[in-house]
C-alpha positions in Angstrom: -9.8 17.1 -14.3 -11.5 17.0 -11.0 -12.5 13.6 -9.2 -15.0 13.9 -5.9 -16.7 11.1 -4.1 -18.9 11.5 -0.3 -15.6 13.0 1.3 -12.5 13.3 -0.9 -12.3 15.8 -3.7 -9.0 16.5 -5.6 -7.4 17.9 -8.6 -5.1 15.4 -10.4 -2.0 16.1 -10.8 -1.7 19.6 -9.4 -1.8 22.1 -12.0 1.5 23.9 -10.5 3.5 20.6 -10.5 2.1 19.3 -14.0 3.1 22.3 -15.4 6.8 22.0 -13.8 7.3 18.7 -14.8 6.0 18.8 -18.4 6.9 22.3 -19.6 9.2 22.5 -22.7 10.7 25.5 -21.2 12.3 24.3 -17.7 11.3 20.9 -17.9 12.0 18.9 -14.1 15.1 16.9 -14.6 14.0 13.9 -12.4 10.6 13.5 -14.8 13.5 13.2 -17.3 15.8 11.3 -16.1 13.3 8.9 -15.3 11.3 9.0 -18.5 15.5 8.4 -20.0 16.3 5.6 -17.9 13.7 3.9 -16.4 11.9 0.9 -17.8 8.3 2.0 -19.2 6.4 -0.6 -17.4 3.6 1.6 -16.4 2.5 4.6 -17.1 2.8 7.5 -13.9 1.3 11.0 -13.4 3.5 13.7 -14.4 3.6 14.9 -11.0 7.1 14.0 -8.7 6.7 13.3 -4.7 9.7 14.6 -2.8 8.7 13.3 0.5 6.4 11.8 2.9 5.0 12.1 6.5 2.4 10.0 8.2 -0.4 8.8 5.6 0.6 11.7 2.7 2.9 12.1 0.0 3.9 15.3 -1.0 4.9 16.6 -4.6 7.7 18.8 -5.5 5.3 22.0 -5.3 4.3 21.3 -1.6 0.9 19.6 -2.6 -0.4 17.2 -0.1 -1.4 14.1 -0.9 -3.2 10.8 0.4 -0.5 8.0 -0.2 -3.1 5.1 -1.0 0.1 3.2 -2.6 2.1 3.2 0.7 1.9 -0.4 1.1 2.4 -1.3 -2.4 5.4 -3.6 -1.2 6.2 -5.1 2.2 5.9 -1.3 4.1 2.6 -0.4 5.0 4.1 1.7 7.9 3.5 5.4 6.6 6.6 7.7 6.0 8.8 9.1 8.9 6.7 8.4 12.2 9.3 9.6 14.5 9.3 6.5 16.6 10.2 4.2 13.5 12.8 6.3 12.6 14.2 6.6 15.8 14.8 2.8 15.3 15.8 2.5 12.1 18.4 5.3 13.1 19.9 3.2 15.9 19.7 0.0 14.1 21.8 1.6 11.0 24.3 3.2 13.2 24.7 -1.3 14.4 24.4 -2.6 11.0 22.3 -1.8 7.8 22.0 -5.5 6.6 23.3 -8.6 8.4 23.4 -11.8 5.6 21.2 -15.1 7.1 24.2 -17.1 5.8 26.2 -16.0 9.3 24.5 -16.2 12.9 23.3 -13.0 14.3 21.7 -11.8 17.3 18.0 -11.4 15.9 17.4 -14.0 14.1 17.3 -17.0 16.6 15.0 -14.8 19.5 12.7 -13.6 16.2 12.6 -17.1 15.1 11.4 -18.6 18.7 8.7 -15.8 18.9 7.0 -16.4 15.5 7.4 -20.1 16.4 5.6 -19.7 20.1 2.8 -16.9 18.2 2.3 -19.8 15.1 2.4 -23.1 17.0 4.7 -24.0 14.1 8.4 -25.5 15.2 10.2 -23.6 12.4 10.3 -20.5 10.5 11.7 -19.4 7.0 12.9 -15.7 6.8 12.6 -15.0 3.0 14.1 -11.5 1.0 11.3 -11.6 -1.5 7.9 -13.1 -2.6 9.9 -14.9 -5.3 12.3 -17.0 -2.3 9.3 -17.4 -0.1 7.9 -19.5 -2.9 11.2 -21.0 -3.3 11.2 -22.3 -0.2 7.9 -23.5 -0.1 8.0 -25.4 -3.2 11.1 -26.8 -1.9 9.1 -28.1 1.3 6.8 -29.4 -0.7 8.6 -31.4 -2.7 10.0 -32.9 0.9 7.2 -33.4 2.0 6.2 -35.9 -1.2 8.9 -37.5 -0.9 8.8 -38.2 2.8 5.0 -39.3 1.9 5.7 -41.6 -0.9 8.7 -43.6 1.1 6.4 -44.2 4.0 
């Protein structure tokens, strides 16, 4: 099937790596494994993306292509620009994950920063959506209560 608009035109999937992944003769054990033991939630392209640079994806043939899910989550930084993993090298070789129920070294200066930028006087660093509401329906309900006792 081919898809156009003013300036993109594609084929979707590429007909090499459809035919990799879904052939009964040699079919591609990661499509397999991942039809076995992954959750069916949604439904994906037979087509598997090895890596990334920049803006673009790129499938187990080689194919390029536009990665228009690359900030699906919290990363909407593109894959491997050579100055973020320059950083992410030297900040793994310190630590790869330092628990907000100790003290560390970032979180105070952050904290001060997002509190001069806001005009706020605290800050809540959240892992997820689902804390970050957590935390502010916990607010909340300090809030009321504070409200109702004055």
């Amino acid at each position: 099937m081919r898809t156009s608009s003013k300036k993109v035109s594609t084929t979707q999937p590429a007909p090499k790596a459809k035919k990799l992944a879904v052939s009964s003769a040699k079919p591609d054990a990661r499509l397999l494994d991942a039809e076995k033991f992954l959750l069916p939630t949604y439904k994906r392209p037979a087509v598997v993306m090895t890596q990334g640079r920049g803006a673009f994806v790129f499938d187990c043939t080689g194919k390029k292509y536009l990665d228009f899910l690359g900030g699906i989550a919290v990363n909407a930084l593109g894959h491997a620009h050579p100055r973020i993993v320059k950083v992410i090298r030297r900040e793994a070789a310190r630590a790869i994950h330092l628990s907000n129920l100790y003290h560390n070294a970032f979180q105070g200066p952050l904290a001060r920063k997002l509190t001069e930028w806001s005009g706020l006087d605290r800050v809540f660093f959240a892992n997820s959506g689902t804390e970050a509401i957590d935390g502010a329906m916990k607010l909340a309900r300090l809030r009321r209560k504070a409200r109702c006792r004055s």
